[in-house]
Structure formats: structure tokens, C-alpha cells
PDB file of N, H, CA, C and O in Angstrom:
ATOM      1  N   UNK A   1      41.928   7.205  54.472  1.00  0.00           N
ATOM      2  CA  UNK A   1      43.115   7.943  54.112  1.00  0.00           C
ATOM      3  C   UNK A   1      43.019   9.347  54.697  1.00  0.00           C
ATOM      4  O   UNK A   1      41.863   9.764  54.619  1.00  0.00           O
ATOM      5  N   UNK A   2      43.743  10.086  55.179  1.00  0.00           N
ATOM      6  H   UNK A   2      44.682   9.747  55.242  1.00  0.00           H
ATOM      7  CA  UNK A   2      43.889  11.335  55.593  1.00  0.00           C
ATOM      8  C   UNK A   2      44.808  11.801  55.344  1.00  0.00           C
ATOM      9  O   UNK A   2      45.884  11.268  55.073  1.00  0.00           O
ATOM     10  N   UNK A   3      44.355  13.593  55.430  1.00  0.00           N
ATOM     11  H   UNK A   3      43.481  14.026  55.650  1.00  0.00           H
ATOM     12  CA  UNK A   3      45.070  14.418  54.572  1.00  0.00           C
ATOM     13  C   UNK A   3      46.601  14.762  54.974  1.00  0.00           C
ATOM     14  O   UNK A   3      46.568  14.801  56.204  1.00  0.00           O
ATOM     15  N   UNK A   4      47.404  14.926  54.721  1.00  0.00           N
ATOM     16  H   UNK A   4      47.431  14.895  53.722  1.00  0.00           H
ATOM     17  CA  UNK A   4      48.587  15.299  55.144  1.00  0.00           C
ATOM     18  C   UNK A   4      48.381  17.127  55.002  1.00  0.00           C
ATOM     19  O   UNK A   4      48.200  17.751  53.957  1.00  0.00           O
ATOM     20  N   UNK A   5      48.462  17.580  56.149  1.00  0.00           N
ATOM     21  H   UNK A   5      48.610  17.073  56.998  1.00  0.00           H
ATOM     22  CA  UNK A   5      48.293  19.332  56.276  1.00  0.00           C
ATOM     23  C   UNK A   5      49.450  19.695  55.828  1.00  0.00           C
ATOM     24  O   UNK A   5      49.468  20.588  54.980  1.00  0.00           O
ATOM     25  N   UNK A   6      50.890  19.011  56.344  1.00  0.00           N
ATOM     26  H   UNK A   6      50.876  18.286  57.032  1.00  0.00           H
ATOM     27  CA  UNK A   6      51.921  19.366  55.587  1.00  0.00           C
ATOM     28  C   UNK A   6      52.628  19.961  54.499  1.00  0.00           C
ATOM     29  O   UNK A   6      53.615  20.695  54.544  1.00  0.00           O
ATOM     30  N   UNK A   7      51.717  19.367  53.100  1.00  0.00           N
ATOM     31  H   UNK A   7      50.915  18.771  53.063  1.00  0.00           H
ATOM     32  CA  UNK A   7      52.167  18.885  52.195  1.00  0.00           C
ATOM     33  C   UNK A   7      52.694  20.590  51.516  1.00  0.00           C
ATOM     34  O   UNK A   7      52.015  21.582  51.783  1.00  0.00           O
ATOM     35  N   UNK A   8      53.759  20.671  50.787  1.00  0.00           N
ATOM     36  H   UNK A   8      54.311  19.866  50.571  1.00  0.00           H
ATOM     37  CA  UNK A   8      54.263  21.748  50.174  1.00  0.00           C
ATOM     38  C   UNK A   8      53.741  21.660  48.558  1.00  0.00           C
ATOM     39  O   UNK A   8      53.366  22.763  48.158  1.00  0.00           O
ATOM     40  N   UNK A   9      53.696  21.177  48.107  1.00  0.00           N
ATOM     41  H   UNK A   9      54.000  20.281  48.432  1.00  0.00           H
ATOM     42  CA  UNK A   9      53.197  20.386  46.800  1.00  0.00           C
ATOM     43  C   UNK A   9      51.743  19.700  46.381  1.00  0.00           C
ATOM     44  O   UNK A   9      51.286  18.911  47.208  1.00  0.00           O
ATOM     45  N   UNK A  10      51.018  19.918  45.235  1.00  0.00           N
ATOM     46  H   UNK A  10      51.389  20.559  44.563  1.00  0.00           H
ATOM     47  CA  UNK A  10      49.937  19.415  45.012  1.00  0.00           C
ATOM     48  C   UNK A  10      50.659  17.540  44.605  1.00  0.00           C
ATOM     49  O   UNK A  10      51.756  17.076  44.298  1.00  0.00           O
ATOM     50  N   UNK A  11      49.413  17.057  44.822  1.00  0.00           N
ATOM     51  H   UNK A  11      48.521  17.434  45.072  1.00  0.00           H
ATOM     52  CA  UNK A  11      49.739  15.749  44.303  1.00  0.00           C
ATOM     53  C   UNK A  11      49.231  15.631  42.472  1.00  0.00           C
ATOM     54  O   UNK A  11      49.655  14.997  41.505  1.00  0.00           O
ATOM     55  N   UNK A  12      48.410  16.358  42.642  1.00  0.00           N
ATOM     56  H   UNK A  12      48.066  16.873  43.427  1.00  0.00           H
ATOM     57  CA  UNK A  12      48.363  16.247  40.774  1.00  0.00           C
ATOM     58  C   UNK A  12      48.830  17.682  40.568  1.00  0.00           C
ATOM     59  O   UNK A  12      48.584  18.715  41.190  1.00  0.00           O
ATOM     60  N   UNK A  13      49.588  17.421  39.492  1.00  0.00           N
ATOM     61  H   UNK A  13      49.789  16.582  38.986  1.00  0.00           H
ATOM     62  CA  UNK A  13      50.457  18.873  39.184  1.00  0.00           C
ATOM     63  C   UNK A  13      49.629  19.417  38.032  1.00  0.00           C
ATOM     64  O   UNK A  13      49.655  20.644  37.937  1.00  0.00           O
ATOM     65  N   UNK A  14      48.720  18.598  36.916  1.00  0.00           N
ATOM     66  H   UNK A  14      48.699  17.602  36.993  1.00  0.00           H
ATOM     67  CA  UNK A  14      48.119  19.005  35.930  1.00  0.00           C
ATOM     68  C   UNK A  14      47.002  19.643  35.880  1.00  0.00           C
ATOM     69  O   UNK A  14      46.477  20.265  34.957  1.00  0.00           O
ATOM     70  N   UNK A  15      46.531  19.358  37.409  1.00  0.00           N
ATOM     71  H   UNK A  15      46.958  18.852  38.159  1.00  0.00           H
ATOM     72  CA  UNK A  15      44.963  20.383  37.725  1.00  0.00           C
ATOM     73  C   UNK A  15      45.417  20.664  38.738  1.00  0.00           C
ATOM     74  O   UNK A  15      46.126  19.990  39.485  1.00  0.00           O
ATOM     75  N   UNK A  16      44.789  22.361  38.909  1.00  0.00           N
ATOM     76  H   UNK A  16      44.213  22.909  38.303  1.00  0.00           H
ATOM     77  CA  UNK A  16      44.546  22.964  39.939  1.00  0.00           C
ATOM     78  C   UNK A  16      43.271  23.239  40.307  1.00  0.00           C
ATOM     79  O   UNK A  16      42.322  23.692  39.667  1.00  0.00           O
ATOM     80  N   UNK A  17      43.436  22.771  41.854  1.00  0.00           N
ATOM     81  H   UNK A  17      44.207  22.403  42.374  1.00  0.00           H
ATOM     82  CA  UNK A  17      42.107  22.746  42.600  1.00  0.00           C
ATOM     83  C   UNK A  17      42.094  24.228  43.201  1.00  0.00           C
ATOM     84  O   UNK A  17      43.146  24.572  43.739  1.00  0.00           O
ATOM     85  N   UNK A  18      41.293  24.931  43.186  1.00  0.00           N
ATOM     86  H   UNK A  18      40.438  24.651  42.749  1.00  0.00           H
ATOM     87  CA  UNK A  18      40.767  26.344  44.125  1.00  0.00           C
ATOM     88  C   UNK A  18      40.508  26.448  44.662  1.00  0.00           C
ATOM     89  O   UNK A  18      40.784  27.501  45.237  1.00  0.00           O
ATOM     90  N   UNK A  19      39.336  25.242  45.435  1.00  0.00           N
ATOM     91  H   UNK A  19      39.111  24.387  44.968  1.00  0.00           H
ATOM     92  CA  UNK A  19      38.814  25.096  46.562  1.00  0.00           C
ATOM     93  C   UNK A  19      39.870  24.798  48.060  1.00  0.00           C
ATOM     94  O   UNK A  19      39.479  24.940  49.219  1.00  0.00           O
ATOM     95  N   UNK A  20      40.956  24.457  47.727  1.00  0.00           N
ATOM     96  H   UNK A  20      41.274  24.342  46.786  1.00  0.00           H
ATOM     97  CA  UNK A  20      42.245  24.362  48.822  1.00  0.00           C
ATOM     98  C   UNK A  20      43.084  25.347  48.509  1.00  0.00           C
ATOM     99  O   UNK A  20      43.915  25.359  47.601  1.00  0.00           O
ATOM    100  N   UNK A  21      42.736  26.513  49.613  1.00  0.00           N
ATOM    101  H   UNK A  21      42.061  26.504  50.350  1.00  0.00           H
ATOM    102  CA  UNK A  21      43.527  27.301  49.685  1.00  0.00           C
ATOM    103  C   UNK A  21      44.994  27.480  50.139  1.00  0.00           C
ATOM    104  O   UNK A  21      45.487  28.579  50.395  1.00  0.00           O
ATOM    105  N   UNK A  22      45.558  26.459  50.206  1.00  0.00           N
ATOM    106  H   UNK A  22      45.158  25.566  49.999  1.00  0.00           H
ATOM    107  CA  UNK A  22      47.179  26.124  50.205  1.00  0.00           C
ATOM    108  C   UNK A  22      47.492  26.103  49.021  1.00  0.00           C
ATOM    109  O   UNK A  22      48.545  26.576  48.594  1.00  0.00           O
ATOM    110  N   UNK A  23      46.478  25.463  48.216  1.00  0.00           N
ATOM    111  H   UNK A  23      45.622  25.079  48.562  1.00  0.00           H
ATOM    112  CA  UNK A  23      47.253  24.965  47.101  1.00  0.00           C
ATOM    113  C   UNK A  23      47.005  26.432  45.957  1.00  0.00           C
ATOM    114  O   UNK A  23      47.757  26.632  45.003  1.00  0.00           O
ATOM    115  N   UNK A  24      46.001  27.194  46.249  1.00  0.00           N
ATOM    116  H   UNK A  24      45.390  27.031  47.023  1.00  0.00           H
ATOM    117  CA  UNK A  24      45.913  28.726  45.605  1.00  0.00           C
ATOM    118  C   UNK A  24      47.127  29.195  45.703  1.00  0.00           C
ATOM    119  O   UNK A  24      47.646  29.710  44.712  1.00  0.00           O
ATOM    120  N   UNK A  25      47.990  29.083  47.235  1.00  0.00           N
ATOM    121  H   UNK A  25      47.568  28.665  48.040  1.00  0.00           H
ATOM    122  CA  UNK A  25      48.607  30.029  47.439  1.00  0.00           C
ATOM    123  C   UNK A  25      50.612  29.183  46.365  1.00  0.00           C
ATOM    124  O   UNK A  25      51.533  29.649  45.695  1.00  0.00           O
ATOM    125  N   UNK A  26      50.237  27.998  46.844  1.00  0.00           N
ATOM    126  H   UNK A  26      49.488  27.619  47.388  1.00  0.00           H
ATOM    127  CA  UNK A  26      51.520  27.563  46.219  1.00  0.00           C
ATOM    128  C   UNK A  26      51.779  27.859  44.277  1.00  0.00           C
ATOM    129  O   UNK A  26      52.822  28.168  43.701  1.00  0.00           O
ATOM    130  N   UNK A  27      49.905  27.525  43.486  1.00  0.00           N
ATOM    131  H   UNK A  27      49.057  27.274  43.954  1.00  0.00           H
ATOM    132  CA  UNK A  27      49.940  28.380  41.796  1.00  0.00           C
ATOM    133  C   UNK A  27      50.635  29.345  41.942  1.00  0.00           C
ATOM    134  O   UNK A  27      51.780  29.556  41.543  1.00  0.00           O
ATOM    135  N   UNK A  28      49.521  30.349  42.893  1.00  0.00           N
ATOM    136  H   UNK A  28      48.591  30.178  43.217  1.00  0.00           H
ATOM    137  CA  UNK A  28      50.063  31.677  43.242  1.00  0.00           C
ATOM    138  C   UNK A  28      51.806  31.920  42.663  1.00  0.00           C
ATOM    139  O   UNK A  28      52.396  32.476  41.736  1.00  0.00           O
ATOM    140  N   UNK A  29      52.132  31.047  43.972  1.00  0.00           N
ATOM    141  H   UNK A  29      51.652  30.596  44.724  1.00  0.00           H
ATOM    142  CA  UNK A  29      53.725  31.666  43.584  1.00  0.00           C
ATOM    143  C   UNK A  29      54.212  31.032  42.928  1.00  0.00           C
ATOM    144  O   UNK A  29      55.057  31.548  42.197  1.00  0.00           O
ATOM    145  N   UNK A  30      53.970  29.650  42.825  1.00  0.00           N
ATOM    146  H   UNK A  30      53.283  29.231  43.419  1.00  0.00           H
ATOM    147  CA  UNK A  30      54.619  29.446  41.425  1.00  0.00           C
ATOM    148  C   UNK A  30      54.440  29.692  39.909  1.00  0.00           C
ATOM    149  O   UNK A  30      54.909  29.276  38.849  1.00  0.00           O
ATOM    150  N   UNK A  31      53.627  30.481  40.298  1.00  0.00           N
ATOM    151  H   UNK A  31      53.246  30.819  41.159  1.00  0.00           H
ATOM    152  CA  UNK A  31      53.453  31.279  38.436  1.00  0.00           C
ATOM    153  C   UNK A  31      53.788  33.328  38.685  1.00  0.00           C
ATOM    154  O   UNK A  31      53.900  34.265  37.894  1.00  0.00           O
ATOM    155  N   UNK A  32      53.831  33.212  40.040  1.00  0.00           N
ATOM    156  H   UNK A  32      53.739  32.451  40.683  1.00  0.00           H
ATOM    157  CA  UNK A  32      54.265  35.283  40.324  1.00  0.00           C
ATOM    158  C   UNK A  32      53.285  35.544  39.784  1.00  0.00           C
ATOM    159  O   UNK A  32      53.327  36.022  38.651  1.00  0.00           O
ATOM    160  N   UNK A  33      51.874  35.264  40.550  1.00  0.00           N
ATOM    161  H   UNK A  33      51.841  34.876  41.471  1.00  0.00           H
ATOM    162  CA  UNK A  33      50.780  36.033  40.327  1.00  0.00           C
ATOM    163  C   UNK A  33      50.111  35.816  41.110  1.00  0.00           C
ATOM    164  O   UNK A  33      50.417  34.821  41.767  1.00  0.00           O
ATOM    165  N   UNK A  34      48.502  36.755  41.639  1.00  0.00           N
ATOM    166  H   UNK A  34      48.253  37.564  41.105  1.00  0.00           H
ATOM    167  CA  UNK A  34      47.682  36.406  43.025  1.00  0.00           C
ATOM    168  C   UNK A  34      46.967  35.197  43.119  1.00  0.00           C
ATOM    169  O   UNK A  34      47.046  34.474  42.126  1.00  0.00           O
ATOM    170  N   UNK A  35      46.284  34.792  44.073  1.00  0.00           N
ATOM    171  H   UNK A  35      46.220  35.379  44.880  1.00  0.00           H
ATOM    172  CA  UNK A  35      45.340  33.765  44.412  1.00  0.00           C
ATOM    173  C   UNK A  35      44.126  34.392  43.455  1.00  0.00           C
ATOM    174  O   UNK A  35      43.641  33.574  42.674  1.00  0.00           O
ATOM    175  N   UNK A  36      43.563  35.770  43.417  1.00  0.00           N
ATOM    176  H   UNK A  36      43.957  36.435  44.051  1.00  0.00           H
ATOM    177  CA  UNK A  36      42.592  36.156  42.603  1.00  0.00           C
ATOM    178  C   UNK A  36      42.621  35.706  41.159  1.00  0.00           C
ATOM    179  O   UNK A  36      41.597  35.319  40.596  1.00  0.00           O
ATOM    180  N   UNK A  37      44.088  35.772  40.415  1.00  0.00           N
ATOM    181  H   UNK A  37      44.920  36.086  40.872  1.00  0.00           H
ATOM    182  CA  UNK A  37      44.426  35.486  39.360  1.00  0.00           C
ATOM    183  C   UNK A  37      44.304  34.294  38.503  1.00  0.00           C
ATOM    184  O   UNK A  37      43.929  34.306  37.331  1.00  0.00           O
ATOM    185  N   UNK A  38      44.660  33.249  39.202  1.00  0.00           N
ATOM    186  H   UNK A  38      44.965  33.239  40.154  1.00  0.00           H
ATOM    187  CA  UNK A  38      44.250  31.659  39.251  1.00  0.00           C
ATOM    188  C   UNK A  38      43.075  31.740  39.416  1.00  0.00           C
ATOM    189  O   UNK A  38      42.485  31.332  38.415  1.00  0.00           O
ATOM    190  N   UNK A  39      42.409  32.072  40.201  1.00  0.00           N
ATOM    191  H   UNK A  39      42.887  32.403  41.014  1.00  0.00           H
ATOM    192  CA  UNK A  39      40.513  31.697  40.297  1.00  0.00           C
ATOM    193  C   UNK A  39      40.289  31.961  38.966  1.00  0.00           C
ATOM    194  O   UNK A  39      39.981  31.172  38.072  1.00  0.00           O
ATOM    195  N   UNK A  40      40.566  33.744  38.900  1.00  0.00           N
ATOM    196  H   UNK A  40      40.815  34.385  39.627  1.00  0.00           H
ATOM    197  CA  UNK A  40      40.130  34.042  37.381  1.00  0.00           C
ATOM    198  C   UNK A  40      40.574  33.285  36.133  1.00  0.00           C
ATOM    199  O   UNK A  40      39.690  33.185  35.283  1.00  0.00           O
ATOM    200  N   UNK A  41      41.734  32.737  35.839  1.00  0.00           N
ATOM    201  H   UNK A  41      42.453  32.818  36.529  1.00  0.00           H
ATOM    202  CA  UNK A  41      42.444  32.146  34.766  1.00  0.00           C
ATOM    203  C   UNK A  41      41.373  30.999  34.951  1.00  0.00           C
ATOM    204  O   UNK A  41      40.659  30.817  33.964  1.00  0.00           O
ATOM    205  N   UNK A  42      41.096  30.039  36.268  1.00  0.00           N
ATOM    206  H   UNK A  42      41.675  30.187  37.069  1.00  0.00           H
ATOM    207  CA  UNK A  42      40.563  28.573  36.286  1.00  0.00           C
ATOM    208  C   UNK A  42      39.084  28.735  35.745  1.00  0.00           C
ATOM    209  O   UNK A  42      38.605  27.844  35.044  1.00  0.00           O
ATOM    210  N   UNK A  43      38.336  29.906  36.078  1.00  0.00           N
ATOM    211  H   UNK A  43      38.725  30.629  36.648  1.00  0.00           H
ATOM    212  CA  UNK A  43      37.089  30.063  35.748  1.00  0.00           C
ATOM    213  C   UNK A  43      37.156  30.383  34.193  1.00  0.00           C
ATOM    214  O   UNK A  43      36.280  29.806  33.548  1.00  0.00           O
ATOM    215  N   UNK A  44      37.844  31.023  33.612  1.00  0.00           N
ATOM    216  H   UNK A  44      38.556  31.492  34.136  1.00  0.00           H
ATOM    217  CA  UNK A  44      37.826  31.034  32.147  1.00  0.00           C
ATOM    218  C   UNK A  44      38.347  30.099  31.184  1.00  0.00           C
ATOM    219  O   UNK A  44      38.028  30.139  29.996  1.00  0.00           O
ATOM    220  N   UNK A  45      38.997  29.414  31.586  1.00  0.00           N
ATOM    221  H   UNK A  45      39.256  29.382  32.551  1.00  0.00           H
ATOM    222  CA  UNK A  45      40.098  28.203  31.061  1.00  0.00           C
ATOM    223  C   UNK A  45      39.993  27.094  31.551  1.00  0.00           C
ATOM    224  O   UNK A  45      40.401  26.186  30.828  1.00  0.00           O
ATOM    225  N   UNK A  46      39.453  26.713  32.864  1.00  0.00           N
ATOM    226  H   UNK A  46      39.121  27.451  33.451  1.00  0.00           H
ATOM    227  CA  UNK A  46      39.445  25.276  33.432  1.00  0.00           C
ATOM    228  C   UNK A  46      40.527  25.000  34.047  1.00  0.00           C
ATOM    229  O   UNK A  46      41.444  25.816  33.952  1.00  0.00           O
ATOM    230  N   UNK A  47      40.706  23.883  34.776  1.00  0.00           N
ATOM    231  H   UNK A  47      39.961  23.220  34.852  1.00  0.00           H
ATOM    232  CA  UNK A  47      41.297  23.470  35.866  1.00  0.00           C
ATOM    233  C   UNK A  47      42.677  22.928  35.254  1.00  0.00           C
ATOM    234  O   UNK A  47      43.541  22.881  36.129  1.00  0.00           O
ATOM    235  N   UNK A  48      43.169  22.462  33.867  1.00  0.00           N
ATOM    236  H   UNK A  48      42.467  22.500  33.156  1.00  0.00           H
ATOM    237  CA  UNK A  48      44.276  22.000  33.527  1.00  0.00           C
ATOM    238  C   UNK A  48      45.306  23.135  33.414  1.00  0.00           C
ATOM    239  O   UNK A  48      45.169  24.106  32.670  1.00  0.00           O
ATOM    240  N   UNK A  49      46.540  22.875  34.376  1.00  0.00           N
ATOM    241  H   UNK A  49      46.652  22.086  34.980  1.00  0.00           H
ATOM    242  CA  UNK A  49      48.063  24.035  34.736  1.00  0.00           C
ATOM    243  C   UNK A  49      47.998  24.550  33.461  1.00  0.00           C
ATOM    244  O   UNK A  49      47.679  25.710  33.199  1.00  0.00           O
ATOM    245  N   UNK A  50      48.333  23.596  32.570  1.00  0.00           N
ATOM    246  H   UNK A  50      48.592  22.654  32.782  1.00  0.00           H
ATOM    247  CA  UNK A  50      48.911  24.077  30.891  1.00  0.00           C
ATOM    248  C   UNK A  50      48.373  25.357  30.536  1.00  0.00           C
ATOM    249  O   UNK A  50      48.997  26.388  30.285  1.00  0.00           O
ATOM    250  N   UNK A  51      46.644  25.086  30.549  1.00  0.00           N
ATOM    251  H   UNK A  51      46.137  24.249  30.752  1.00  0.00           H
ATOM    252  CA  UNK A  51      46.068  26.222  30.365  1.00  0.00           C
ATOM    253  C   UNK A  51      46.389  27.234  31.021  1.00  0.00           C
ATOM    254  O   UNK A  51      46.853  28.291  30.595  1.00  0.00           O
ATOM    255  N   UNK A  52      46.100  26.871  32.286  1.00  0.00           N
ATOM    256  H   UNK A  52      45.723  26.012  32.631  1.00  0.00           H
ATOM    257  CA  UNK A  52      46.194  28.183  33.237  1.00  0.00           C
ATOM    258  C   UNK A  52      47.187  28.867  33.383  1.00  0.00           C
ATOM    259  O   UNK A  52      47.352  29.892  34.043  1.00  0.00           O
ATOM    260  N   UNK A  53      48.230  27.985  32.418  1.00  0.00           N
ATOM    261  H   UNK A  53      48.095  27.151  31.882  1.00  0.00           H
ATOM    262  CA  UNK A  53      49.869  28.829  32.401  1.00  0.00           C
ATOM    263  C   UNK A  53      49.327  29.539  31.262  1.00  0.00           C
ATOM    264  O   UNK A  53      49.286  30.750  31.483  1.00  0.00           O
ATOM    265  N   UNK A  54      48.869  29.184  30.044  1.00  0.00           N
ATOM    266  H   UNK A  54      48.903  28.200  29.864  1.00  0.00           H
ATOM    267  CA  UNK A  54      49.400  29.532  28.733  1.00  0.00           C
ATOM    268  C   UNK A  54      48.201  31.294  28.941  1.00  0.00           C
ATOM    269  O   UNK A  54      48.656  32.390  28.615  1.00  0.00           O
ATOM    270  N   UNK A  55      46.645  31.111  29.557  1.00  0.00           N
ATOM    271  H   UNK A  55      46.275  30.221  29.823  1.00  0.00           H
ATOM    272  CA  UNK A  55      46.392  32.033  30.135  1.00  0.00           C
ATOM    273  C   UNK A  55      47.054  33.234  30.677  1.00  0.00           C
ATOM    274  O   UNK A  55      46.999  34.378  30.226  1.00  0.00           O
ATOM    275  N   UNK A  56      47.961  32.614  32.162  1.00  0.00           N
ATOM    276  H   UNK A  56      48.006  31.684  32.528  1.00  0.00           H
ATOM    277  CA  UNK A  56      48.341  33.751  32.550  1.00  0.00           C
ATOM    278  C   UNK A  56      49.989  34.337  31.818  1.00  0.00           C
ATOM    279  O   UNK A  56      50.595  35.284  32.319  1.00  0.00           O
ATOM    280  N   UNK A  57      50.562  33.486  30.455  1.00  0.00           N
ATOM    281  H   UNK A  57      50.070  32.716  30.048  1.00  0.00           H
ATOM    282  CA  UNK A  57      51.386  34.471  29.550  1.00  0.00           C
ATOM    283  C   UNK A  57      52.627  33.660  30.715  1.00  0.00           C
ATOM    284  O   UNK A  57      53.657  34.296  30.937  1.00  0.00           O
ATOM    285  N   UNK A  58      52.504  32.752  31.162  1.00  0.00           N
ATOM    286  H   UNK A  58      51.667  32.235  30.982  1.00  0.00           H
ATOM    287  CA  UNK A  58      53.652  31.466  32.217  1.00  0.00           C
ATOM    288  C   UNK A  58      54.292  30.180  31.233  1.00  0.00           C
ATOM    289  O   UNK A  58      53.680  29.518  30.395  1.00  0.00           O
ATOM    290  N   UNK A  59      55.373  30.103  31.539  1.00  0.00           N
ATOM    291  H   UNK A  59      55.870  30.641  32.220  1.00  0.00           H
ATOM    292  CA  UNK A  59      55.563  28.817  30.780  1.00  0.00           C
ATOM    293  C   UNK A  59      55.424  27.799  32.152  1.00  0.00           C
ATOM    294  O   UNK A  59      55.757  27.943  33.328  1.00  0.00           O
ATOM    295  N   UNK A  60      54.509  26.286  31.105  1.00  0.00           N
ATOM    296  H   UNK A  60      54.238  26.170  30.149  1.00  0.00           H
ATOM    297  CA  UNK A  60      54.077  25.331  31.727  1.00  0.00           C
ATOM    298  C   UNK A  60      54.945  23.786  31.289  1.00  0.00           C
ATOM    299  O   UNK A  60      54.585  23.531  30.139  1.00  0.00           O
ATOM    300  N   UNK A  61      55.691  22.962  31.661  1.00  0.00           N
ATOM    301  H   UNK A  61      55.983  23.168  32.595  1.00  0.00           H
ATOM    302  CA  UNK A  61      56.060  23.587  33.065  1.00  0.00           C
ATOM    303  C   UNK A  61      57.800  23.479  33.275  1.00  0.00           C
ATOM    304  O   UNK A  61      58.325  23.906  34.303  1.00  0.00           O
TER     305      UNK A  61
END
């Protein structure tokens, strides 16, 4: 299987991965906050959106 570079969208919407920096940048804007911000929210809270919304004060979803 190979990756589609394309893609605008994560394929799982309920975790965010950090290690793909596309997909930093798409949290990023879809919550109006930095790529730094998400690392920090994921490292204190873990990888599930919900959290990482209810963290960064975002409604999820």
C-alpha cells in the first residue's frame, strides 16, 4: 500500500499523529493554533482529538 502525498485530511480523525508533519499542520489549523501547540496538548493529554480539543479550550468536533 502506498502513501497518498496528496491527501488534505487525516484518515483517522480521532488520533492525531505528530510524527507527520502535514498532518501537524492541518490540527494546526483546524483548531487556530501552532504545530508547537498540538505537540504540547498530545504530550500532556495523548493522541485522542477529543482531548486535544477539550485541552486546547476547541470544540471537538
Amino acid at each position: 500500500m502506498t502513501d497518498n502525498l496528496n491527501r488534505r485530511e487525516p484518515e483517522d480523525k480521532f488520533k492525531i499523529n505528530v510524527h507527520e508533519d502535514w498532518e501537524l499542520d492541518y490540527w494546526a489549523r483546524k483548531f487556530g493554533v501552532t504545530k508547537e501547540q498540538i505537540k504540547d496538548a498530545v504530550r500532556r493529554v495523548g493522541v485522542q482529538t477529543k482531548d486535544v480539543a477539550k485541552h486546547l479550550g476547541k470544540t471537538w468536533p
